[in-house]
N, C-alpha and C positions, 0 to 999 in steps of 0.2 A: 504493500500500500504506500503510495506517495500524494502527500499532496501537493500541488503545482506552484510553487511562491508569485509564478507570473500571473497567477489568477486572481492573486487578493493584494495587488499593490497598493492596494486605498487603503490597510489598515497597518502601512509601516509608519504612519505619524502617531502609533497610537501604542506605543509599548514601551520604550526604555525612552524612551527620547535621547476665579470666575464664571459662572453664570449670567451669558445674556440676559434669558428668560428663563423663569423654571418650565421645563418641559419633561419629557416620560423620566428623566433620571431622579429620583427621589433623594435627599439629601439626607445622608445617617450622622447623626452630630451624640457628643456623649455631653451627658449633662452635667454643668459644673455645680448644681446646690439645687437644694433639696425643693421641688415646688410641688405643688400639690397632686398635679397627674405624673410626677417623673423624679423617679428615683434620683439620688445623688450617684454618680459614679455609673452611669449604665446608658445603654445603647439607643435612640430613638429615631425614628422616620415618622415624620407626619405628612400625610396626604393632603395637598396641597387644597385640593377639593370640599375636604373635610376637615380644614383648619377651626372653625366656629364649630365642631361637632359638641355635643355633650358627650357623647357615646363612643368614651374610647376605645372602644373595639373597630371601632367605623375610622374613627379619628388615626388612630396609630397604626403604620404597617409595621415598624419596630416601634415594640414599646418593654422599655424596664429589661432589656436585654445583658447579657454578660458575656454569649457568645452570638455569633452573626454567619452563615455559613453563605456561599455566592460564590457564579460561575465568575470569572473574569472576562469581561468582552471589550475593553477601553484599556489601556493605560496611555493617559496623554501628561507628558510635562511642560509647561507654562512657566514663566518670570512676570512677576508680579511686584510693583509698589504699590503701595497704602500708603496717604497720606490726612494727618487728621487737618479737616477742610474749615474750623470753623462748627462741623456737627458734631451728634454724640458718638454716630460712629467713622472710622477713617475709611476714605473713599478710596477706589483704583484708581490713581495718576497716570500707570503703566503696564502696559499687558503686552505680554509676546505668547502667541500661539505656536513658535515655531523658535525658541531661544538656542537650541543647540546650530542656529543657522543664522542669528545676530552678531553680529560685527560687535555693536556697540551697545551699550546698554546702562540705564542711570544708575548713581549710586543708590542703595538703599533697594534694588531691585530684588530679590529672591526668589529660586525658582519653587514653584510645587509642583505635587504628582495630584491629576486624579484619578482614583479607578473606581473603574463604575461594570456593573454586571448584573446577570440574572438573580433575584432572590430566590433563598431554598431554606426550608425548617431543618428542625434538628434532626431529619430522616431522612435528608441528601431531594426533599421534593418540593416541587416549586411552590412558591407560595402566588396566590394569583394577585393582579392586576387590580386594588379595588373600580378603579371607574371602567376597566375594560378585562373581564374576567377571563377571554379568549386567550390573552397570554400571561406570561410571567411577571413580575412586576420587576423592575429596573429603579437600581439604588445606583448611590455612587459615595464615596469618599472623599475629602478635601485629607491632603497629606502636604500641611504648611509649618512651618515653624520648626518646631521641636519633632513634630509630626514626619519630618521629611527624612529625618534618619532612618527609623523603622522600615518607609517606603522601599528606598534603595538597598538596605539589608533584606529587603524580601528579594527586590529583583534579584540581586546576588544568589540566592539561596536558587531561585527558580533557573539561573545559568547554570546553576554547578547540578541541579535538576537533568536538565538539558542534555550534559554531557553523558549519564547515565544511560539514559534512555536510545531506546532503539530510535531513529527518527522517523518519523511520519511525513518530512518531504523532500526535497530535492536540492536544499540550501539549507546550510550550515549556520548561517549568520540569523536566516528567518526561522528556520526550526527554533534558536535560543529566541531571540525575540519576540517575536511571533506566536510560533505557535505552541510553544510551552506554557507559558501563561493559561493557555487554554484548555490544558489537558490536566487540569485539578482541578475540585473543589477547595476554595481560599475559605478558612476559617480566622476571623475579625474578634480578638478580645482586648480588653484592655490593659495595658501595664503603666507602672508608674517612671517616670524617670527625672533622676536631677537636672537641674538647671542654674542657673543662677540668680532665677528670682525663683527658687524653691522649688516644690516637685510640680513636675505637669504629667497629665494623662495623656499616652498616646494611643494609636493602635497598634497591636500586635497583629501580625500578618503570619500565614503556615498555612502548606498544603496538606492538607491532609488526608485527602482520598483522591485517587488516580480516575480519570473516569475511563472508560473503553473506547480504546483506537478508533472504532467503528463508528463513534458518535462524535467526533472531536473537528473533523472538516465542515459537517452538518451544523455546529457551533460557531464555525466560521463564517459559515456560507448566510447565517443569521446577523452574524456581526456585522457585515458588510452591509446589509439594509438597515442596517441603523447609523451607518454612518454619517448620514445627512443631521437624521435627528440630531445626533450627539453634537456635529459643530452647528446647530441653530443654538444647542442649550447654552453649549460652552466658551465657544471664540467670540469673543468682547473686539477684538483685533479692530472690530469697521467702527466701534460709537467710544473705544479707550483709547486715549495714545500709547504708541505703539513705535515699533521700531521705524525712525524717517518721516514719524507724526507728531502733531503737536498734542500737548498733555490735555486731557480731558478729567470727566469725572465718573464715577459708576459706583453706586453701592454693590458688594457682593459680599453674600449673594444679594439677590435683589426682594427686597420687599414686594410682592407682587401677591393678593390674594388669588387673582382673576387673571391668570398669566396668558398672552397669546404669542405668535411668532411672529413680531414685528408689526409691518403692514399688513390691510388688510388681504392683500394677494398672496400675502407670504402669509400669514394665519387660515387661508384656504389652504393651499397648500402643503404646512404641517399638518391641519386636518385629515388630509389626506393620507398625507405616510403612515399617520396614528391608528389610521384605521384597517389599512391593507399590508403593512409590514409587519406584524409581528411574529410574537415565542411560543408558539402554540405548545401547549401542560402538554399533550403526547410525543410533543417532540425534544422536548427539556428534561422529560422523565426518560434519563438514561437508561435502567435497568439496573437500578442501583439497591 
């Protein structure tokens, strides 16, 4: 079995190397104190749809979590400043979509990872889509700060992966990058680590189940139809300064209850992909 690297060139901006709008990627953030629907110290995704729910069953796709299990279908890394503008919180000044291929870049820049993927329960099976139940539901990760250590010690981890393994394509370089990442299940916990203004919570990252060869192009062949979606969520690049642009402004994420894809031609549009590209539950459920 091979798979073809010259088939899936759209998805080498997205593995080793901001939110436009929120779109199908659901954002998992860990809670820093204690509030009334959310644990201190544990795992959350709120449905964007269901943010005024009472009903947290409806409201939370993670909720009160310790462990996070998810295919990997994304890893994109970005350079980012924040700069506090005057508001309560500090805005993007500078965004690269594409930094490992920037010349130049401000002080104060920093890159992050984010990786984003299929949700699955503690039984390796999908967890559905609340506002479109037809597929998987789709999280994603910010790996900023302190955050971005952990990030890179995983890719690591998933290279020395790579070398192990029998390959599944035709290149050496896209096998590690590529399409490793894709051939486990990533399980998400928390750990502590020092800093210098005290400890911070990061994520822990580990593979820990292998899925079967035979499902793992078919994961691929999924990823590539999301590709669009994922750069409407993520590349700030056209409305942030940017690399040869002048600086701008951007909350991120973006406060948006009611989020669409830009104009109105491009929010048709998204409509569309949202509705005819997805992760269908008999196709995600490996046989695991």
């Amino acid at each position: 079995m091979a798979i073809d690297a010259k088939n899936y060139g759209k998805l080498a901006g997205y593995s080793s190397g901001g939110a436009k709008e929120a779109g199908p990627f659901t954002k998992i953030f860990i809670s820093g104190e204690q509030r009334d629907d959310q644990d201190i110290r544990k795992m959350h995704a709120i449905v964007q749809s269901k943010w005024d729910s009472k009903d947290l069953s409806e409201k939370f796709i993670v909720h009160n979590a310790s462990k996070v299990n998810f295919i990997i279908m994304f890893i994109k890394k970005i350079r980012v400043k924040k700069e506090q503008l005057g508001k309560d919180y500090p805005e993007i000044t500078y965004y690269s979509y594409d930094p490992d291929n920037e010349s130049t870049f401000p002080e104060g820049a920093k890159c992050e990872f984010i990786f984003a993927g299929a949700l699955l329960d503690e039984n390796y099976k999908p967890i559905l889509d609340r506002d479109d139940p037809t597929r998987t539901a789709l999280v994603w990760f910010q790996n900023a700060g302190m955050r971005v250590g952990p990030a890179v010690e995983y890719l690591g981890e998933l290279g020395k992966k790579s070398s192990e393994l029998q390959p599944l394509s035709n290149d050496k370089d896209f096998e590690r990058n590529i399409v490793t990442p894709r051939r486990w299940i990533t399980q998400v916990t928390i750990e502590s680590r020092k800093s210098n203004y005290g400890n911070k919570d990061v994520y822990k990252y580990e593979a820990i189940k292998q899925l079967p060869d035979k499902n793992v192009e078919a994961i691929m062949d999924r990823c590539m139809k999301w590709v669009d979606p994922f750069d409407l969520q993520f590349d700030l690049s056209k409305s942030v300064g940017g690399p040869q642009k002048s600086s701008g402004g951007s909350s991120y994420p973006p406060d948006n209850d009611n989020p669409t894809f830009g104009s109105e031609a491009e929010a048709e549009t998204g409509a569309e992909v949202a509705s005819t590209i997805d992760i269908p539950a008999e196709d995600i459920d490996l046989g695991i």
